[in-house]
C-alpha positions as CSV (number, residue, x, y, z in Angstrom):
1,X,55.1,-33.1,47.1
2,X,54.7,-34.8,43.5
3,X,51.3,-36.5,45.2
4,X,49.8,-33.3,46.8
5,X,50.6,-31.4,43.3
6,X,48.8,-34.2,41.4
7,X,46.0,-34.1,43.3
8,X,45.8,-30.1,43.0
9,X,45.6,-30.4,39.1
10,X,42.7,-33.4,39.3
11,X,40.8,-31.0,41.4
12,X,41.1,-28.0,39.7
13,X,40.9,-29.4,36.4
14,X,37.4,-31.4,38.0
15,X,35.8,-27.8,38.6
16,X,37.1,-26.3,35.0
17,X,35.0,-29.3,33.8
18,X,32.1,-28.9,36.0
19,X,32.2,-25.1,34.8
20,X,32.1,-25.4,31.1
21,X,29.4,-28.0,31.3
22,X,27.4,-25.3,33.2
23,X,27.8,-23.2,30.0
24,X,26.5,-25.2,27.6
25,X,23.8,-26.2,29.8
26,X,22.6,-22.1,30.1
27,X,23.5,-22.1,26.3
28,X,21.3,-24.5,25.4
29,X,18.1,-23.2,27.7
30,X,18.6,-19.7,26.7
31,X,19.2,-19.9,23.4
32,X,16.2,-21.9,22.3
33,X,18.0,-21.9,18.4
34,X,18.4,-18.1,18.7
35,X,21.7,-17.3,16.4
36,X,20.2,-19.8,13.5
37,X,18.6,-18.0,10.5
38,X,15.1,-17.0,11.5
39,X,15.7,-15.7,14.8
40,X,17.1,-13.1,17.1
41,X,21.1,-13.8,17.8
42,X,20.7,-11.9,20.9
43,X,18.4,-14.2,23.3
44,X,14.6,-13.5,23.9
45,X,15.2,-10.3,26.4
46,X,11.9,-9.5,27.1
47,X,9.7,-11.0,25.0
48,X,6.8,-13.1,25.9
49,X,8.0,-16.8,26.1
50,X,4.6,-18.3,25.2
51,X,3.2,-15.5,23.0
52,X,0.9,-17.4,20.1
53,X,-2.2,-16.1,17.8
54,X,-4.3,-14.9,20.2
55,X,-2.3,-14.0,22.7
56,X,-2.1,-10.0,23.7
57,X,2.0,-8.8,23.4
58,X,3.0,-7.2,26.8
59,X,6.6,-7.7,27.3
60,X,8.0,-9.5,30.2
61,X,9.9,-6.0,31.3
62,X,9.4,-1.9,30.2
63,X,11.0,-1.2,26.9
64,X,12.1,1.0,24.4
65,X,12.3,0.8,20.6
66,X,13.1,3.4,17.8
67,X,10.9,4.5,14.9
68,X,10.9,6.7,12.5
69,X,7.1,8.8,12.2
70,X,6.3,10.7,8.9
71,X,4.1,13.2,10.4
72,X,1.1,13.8,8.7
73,X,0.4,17.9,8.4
74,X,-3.4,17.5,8.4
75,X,-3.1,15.3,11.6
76,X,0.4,16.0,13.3
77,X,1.7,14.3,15.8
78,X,1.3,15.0,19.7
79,X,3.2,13.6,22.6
80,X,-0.3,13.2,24.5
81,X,-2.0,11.0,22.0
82,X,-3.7,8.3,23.8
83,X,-2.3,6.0,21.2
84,X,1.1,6.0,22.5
85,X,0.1,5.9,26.3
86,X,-1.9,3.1,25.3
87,X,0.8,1.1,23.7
88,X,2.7,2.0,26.9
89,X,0.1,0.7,29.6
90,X,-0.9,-2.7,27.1
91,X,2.3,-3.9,26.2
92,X,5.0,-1.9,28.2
93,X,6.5,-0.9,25.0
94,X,7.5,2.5,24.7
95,X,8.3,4.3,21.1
96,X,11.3,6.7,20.8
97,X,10.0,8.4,17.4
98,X,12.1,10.5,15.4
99,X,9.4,12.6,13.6
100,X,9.9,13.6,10.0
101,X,7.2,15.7,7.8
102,X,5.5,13.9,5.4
103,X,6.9,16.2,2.3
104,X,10.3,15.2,3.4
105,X,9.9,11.5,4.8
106,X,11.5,9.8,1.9
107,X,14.7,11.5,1.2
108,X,15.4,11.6,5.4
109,X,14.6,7.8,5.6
110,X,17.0,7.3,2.4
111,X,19.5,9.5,4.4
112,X,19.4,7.8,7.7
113,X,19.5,4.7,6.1
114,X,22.3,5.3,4.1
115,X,24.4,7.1,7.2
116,X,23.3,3.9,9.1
117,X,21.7,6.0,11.8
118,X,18.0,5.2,11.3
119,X,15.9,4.1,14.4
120,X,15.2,-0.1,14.2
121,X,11.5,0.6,13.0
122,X,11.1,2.1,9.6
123,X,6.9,2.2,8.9
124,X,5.6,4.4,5.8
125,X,7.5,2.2,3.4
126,X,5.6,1.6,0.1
127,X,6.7,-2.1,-1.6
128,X,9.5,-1.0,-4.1
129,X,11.2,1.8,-1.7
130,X,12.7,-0.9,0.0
131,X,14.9,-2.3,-2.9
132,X,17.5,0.5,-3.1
133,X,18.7,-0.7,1.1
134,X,18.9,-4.5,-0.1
135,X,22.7,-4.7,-1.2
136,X,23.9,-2.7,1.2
137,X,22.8,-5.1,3.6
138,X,21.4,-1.6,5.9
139,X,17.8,-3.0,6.2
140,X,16.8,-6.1,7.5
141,X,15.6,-9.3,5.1
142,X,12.3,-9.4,7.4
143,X,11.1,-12.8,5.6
144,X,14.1,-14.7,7.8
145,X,12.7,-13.7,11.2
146,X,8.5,-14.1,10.7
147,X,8.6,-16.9,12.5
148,X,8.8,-15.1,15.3
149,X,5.2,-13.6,14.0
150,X,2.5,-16.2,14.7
151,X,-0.2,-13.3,13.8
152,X,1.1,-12.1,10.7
153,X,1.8,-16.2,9.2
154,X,-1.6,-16.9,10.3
155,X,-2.9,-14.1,7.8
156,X,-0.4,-14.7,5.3
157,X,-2.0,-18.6,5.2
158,X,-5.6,-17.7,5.8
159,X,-5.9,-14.9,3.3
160,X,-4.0,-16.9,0.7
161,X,-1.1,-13.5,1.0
162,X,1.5,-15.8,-0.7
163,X,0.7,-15.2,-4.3
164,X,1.0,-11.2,-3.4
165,X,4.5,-11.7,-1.4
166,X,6.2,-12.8,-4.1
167,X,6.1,-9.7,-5.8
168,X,8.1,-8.1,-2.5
169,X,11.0,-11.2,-3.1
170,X,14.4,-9.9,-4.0
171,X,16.7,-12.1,-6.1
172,X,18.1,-13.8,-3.1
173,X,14.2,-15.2,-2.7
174,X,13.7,-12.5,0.9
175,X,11.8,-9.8,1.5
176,X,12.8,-6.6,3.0
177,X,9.8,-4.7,4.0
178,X,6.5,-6.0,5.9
179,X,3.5,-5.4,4.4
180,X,0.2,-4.5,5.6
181,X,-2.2,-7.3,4.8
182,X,-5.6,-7.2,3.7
183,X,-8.4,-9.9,4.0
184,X,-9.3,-9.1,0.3
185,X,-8.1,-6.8,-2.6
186,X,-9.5,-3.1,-1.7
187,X,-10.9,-1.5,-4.8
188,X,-10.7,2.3,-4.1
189,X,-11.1,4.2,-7.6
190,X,-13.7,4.5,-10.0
191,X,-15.8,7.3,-11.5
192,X,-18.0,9.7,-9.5
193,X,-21.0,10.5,-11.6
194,X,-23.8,12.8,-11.6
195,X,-26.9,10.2,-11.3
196,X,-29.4,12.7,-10.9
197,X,-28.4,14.0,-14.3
198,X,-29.1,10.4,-15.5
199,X,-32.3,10.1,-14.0
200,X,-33.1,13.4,-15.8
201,X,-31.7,11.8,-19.3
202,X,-33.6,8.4,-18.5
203,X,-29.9,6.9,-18.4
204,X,-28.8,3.7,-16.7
205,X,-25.3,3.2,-14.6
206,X,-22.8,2.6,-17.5
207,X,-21.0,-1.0,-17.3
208,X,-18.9,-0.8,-19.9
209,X,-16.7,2.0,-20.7
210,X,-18.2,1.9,-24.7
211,X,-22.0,2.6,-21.9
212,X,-19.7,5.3,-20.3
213,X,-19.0,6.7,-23.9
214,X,-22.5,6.7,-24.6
215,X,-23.5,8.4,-21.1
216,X,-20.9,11.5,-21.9
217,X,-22.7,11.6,-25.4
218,X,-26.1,12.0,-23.7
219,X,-24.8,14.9,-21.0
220,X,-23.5,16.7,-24.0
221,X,-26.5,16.7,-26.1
222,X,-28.3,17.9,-23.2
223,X,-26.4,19.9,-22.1
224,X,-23.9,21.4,-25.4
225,X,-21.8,24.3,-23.0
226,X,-20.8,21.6,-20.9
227,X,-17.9,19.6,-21.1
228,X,-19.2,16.3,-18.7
229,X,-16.0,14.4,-17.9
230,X,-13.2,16.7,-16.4
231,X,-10.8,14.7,-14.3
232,X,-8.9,15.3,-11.6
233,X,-5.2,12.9,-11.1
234,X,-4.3,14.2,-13.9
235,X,-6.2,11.5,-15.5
236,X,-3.8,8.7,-14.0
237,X,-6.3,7.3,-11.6
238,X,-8.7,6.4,-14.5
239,X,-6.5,5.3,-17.0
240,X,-5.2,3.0,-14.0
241,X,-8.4,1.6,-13.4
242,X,-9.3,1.8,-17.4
243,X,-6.1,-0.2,-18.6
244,X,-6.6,-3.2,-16.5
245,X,-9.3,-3.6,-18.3
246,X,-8.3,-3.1,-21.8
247,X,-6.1,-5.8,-21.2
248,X,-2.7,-3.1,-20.4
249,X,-1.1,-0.7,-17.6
250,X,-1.1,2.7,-17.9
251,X,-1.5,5.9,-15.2
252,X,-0.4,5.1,-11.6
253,X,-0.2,1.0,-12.4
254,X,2.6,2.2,-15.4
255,X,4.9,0.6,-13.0
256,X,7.9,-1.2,-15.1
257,X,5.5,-0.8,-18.1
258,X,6.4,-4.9,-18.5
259,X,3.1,-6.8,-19.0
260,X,3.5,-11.0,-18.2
261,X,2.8,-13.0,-21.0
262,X,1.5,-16.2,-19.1
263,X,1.3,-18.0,-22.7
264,X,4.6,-17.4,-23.8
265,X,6.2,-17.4,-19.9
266,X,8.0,-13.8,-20.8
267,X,7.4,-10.6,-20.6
268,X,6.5,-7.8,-23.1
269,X,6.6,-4.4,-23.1
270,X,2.7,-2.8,-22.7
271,X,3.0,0.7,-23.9
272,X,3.4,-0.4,-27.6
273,X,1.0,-2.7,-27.7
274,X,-2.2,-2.8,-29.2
275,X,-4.0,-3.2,-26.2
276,X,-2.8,0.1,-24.9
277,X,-2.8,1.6,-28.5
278,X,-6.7,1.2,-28.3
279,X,-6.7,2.4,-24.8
280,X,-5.4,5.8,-26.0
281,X,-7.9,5.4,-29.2
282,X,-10.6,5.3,-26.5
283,X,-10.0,8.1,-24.3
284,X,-8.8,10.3,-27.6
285,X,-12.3,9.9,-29.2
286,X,-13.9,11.4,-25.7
287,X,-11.6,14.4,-26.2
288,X,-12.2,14.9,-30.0
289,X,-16.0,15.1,-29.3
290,X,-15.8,17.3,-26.6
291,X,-16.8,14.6,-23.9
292,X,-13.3,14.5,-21.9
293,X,-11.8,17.8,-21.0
294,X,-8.6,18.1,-22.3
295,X,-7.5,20.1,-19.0
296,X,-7.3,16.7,-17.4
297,X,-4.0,16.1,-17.7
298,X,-2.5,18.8,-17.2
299,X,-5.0,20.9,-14.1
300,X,-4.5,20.5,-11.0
301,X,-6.7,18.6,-8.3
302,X,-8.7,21.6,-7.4
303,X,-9.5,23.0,-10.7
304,X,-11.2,19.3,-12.0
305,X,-13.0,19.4,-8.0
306,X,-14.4,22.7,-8.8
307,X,-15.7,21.7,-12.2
308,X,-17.5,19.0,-11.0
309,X,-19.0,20.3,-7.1
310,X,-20.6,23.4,-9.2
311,X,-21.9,21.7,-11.9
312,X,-19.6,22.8,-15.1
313,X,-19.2,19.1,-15.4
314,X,-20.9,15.9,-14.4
315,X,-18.3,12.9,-13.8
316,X,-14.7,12.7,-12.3
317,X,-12.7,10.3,-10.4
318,X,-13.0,9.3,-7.4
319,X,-12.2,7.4,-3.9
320,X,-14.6,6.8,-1.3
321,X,-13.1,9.8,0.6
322,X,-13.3,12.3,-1.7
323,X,-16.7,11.3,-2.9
324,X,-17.6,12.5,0.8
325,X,-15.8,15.9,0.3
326,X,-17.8,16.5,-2.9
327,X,-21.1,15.9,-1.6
328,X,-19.8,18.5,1.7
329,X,-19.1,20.7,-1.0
330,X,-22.0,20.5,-3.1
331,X,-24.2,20.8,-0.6
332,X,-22.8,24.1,-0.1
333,X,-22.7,25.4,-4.2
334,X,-25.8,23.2,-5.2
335,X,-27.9,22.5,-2.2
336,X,-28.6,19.2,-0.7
337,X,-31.5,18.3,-2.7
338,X,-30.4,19.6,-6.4
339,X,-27.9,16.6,-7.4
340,X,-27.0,13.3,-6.5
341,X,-23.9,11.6,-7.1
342,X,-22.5,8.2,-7.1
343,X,-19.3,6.3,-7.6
344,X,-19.9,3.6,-10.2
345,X,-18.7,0.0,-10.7
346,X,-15.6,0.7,-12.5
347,X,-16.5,-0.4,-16.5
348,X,-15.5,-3.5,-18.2
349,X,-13.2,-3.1,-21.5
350,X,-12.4,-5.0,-24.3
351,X,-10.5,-7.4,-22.1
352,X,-13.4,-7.7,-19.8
353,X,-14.8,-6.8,-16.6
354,X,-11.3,-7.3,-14.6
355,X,-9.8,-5.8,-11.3
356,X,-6.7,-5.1,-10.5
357,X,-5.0,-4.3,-6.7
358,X,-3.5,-6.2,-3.9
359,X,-3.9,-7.5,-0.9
360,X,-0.8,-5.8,0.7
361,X,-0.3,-2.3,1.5
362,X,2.8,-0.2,2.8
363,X,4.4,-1.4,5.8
364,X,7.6,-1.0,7.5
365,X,11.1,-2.2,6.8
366,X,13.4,-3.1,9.7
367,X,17.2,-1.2,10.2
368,X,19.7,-4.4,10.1
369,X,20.8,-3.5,13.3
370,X,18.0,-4.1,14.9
371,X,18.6,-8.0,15.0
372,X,21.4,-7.1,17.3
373,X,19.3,-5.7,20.1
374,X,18.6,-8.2,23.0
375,X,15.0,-7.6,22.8
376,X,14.6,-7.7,18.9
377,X,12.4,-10.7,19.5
378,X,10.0,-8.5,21.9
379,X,9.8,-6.0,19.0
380,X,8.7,-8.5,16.4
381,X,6.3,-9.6,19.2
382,X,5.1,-6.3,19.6
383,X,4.6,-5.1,15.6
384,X,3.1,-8.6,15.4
385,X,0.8,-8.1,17.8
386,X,-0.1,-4.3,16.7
387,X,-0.2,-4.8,12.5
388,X,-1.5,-8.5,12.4
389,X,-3.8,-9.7,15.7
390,X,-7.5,-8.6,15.1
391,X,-6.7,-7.0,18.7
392,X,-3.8,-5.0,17.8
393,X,-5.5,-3.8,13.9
394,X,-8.6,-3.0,15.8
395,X,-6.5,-0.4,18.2
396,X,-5.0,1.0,15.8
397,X,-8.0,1.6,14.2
398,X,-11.0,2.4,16.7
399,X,-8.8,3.2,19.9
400,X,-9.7,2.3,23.1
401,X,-13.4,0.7,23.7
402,X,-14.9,2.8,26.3
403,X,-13.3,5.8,25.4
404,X,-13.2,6.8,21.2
405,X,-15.8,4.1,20.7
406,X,-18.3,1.4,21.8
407,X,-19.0,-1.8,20.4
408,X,-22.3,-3.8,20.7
409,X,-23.1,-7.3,19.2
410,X,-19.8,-6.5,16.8
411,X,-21.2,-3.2,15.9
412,X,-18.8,-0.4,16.4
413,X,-19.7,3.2,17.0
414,X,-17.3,6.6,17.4
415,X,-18.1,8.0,21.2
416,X,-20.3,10.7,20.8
417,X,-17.7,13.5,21.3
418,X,-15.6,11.7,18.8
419,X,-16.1,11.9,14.7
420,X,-14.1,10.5,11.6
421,X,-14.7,10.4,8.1
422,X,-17.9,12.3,8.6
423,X,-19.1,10.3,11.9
424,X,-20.3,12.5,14.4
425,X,-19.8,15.4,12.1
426,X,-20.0,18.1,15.2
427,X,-18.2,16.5,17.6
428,X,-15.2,18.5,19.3
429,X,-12.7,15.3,19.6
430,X,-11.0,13.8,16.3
431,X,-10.3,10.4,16.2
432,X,-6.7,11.0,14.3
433,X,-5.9,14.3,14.9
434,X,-6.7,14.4,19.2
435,X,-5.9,10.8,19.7
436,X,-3.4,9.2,17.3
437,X,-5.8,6.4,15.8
438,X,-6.0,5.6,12.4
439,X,-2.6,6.9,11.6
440,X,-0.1,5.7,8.6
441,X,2.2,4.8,10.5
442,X,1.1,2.0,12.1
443,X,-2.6,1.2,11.3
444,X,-2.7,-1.1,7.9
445,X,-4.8,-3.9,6.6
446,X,-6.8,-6.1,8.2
447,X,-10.1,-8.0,8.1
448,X,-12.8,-7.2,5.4
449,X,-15.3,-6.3,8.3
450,X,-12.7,-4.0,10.3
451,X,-12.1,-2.2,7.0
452,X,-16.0,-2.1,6.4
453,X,-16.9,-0.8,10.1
454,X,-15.6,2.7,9.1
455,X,-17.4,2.8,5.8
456,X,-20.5,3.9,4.5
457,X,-23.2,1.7,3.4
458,X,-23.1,3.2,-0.1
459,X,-19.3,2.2,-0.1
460,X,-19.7,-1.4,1.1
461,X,-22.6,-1.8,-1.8
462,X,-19.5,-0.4,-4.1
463,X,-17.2,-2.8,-2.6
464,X,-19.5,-6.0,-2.6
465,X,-20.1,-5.2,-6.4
466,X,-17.1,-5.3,-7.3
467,X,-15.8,-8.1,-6.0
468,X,-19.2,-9.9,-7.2
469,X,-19.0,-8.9,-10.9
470,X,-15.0,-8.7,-11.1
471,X,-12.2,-11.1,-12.1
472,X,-9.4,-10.5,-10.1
473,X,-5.7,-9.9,-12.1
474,X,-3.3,-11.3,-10.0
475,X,0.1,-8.9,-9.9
476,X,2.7,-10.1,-12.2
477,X,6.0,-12.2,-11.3
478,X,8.7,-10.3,-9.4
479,X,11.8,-9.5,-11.6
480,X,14.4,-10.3,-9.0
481,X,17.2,-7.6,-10.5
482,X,20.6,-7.6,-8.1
483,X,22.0,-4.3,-7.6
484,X,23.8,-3.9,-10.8
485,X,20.8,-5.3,-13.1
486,X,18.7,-2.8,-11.0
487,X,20.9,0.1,-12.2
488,X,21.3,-1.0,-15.6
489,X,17.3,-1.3,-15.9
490,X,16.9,2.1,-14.0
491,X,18.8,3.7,-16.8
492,X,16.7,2.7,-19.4
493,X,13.2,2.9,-18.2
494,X,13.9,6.4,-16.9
495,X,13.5,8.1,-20.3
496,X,11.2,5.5,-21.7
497,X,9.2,6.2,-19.1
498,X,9.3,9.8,-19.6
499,X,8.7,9.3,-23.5
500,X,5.3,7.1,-23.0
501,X,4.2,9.4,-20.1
502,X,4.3,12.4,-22.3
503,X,3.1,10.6,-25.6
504,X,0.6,9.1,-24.3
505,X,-1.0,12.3,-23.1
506,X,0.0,14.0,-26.3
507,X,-2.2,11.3,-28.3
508,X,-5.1,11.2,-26.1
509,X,-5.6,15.3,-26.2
510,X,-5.0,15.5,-29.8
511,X,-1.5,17.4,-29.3
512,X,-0.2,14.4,-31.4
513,X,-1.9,12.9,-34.0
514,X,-2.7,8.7,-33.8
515,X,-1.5,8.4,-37.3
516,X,2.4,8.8,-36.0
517,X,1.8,5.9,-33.6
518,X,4.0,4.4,-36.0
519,X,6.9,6.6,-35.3
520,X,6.3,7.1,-31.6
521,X,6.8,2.9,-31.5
522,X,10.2,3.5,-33.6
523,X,10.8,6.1,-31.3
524,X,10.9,3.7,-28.1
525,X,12.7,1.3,-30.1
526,X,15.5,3.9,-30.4
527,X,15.6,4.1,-26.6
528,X,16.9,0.0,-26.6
529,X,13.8,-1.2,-25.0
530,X,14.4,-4.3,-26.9
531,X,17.5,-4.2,-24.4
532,X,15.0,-3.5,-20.9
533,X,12.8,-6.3,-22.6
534,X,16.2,-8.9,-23.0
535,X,17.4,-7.6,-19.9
536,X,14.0,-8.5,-17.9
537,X,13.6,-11.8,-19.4
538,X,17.4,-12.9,-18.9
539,X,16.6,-12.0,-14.8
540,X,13.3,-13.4,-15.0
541,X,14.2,-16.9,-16.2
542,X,17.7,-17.0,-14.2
543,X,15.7,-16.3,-10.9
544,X,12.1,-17.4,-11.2
């Protein structure tokens, strides 16, 4: 009996063996490394086992993945758009959306983040939005798992993106949102101006802004009952542009208001200094001679549009969109062949003839509990595929070739019953609003040429110059603040902020007087921004 037992236990204990070793041997061929940092901890599901740059996503099996829409209201969204039955039919993905209007996308994607109910794809997030999420640990650090993303780390090393990406880098050296990538910086802003009117005054372009000065002096004497320069942005878009140049930041590129020191390896604080003490000089002396109208920061959009598109003034800001809407405008007010108008090379300063911008764009962040989904390596695959491989950014662009455009020897043209920013101006079809192309949600960056193929000749002339007679600023080093630094900072650059927002207006309209820039510096000095300073630096140098 003790022999037939023994024997038993050998044989049983034989197929226990034989079991486990089958185990490991699955383990090991279905996991690939999946559970290590840098990849999905839930196996491959259905993602493409070969998938590399070139290489069209479809995944191996129909799926389904949630993401969050901010629904544009001048293109909103439509469950027909052959977009999404495109995605469907190319790469069997399908998207679950939950839709959200665009006036209320960022508090209900802080809310569902927060709650922890947000879908896995988050798109529409601007670099910065993402850094409240990082503590929690509620969004995912993205820079772990882009291995998985042979498109996008092709870009990144191609188009040199490296330098740009550390700007995104939280203290603990990841990133937390994906950002659209461009080829090169995209210069978007400059000044719309009137060139008939200089043709008239035997004026050339301004390059400088002390030319631009002159130019405003020249409308004025010719014209005395007009004011000529009445912006629009409430002036931020040009002082934006103008401060990178004067050596500063001001307007929308305010930011932190901490200007890098590469000299002294530190940072300083801009607003007091007297780089942006002359850019206020500057743009004061247009409004004390009657060349800048005050109005500007204060009117509204519409107000400054009117101005300029019936003639009570002769130079505004500008993108290459709106300088279309203009002309569409003027040609009502004015008549096609009474005016010309062009948006200039932005000026050189005093600090030269620099550009500022990046090569990233919004992008999307991903909810941390998307990792835990068995086909989270299909869904990198997929936004991979869709934001970084020429095929994927030109879908998202054009649409489908052969049905919203054609494309002969690399030349791309809107089907005739198609039009877009001004393509095919009487055609019945829209490219965004009837078929879901060109979206922000899920159309960013890409190569110089895509980006070209939808503009004007006029605005690749603009684009070329730039880049041709511009010195590119690279963005400053990240400040890699953990969540309690982050709140201290916050509670001091809030009102400081406030404080040079309003000053600096005051000065430049004459509401203050230049002569108390004395007191408005001992002013900010009584808000401790020797303490934001000391506090940036101490992160800086701990982190950098």
């Amino acid at each position: 009996m003790k022999k037939h037992w023994t024997k038993w236990m050998l044989a049983l204990m034989f197929i226990l063996f034989l079991g486990l070793l089958a185990a490991c041997n699955d383990a090991e061929s279905d996991g690939d490394g999946k559970g290590e940092e840098g990849s999905s901890e839930s196996g491959s599901g259905a993602a493409m086992e070969d998938y590399g740059v070139g290489d069209t996503f479809k995944a191996t099996e129909p799926v389904t993945f949630t993401s969050l829409f901010s629904d544009h209201p001048n293109y909103p969204i439509k469950d027909d758009w052959l977009f999404f039955d495109k995605i469907k039919e190319l790469t069997n993905v399908e998207l679950e959306l939950t839709s959200v209007p665009m006036s209320d996308y960022t508090e209900k994607r802080s809310l569902l983040i927060s709650s922890g109910d947000a879908p896995y794809i988050i798109p529409k997030t601007y670099p910065g939005e993402e850094t409240p999420f990082v503590s929690s640990g509620a969004i995912l650090p993205i820079s772990d798992y882009v291995d998985l993303m042979p498109h996008y780390q092709e870009k990144v090393e191609k188009w040199e993106i490296e330098p740009f990406l550390e700007g995104l880098r939280q203290q603990d050296g990841k990133y937390y949102v994906l950002p659209g990538v461009h080829e090169k910086v995209w210069p978007d802003y400059s000044l719309a101006v009137r060139t008939d009117i200089l043709e008239e005054l035997g004026l050339e372009e301004p390059e400088t802004w002390e030319e631009v000065e002159v130019m405003l002096e020249e409308m004025k004497k010719a014209y005395p009952d007009v004011i000529p320069f009445s912006d629009r942005f409430k002036l931020d878009s040009t002082l934006n542009i103008a401060a990178v140049t004067f050596g500063t930041k001001a307007g929308w590129g305010l930011g932190n208001m901490l200007t890098y020191v590469e000299e002294s390896d530190e940072f300083i604080f801009a607003p007091t200094t007297d780089e942006y003490r002359a850019m206020v000089e500057y743009f004061h002396g247009l409004v004390e001679k009657g060349l800048l109208d005050p109005e500007s920061v204060t009117q509204e959009d519409d107000p400054a549009i009117e101005k300029f598109t019936s003639g009570k003034s002769f130079v505004i800001n500008t993108n290459g969109q709106t300088l279309t809407q203009y002309r569409t405008t003027m040609d009502e007010t004015l008549g096609a062949d009474n005016y010309e108008i062009k948006k200039i090379v932005v000026p050189g300063g005093p600090a030269g003839h620099l550009m500022g911008g990046s090569k990233l764009e919004n992008g999307i962040m991903f909810s941390a509990n998307a990792k835990d989904d068995p086909n989270f390596e299909a869904m990198l695959q997929f936004i991979d595929w869709l934001m970084y491989s020429d095929e994927g950014l030109e879908f998202a662009k054009w649409g489908v070739e052969g049905e919203t455009y054609s494309k002969e020897n690399g030349e791309r043209q809107l089907a005739e019953d198609v039009t877009f920013r001004g393509m095919n101006p009487e055609a019945e079809n829209h490219l965004q609003i009837d078929y879901g192309f060109s979206g922000g949600n899920f159309s960013y960056g890409g190569p110089t040429e895509l980006l070209h193929s939808m503009f004007s000749e006029e605005e690749i002339e603009f684009q070329n110059a730039m880049h041709e007679t511009k010195e590119l600023v690279l963005p400053d080093p990240p400040i890699k603040y953990d969540a309690m630094q982050l709140e201290q900072s916050s509670l001091i650059s809030t009102p400081l902020k406030d404080h040079v927002t309003q000053n600096t207006l005051k000065f430049i309209v004459g509401e203050r007087s230049l002569d108390e820039w004395d007191a408005y510096v001992k002013e900010i000095e009584a808000k401790n921004v020797q303490g934001y300073v000391e506090l940036a630096n101490q992160v800086y140098q701990e982190n950098k």
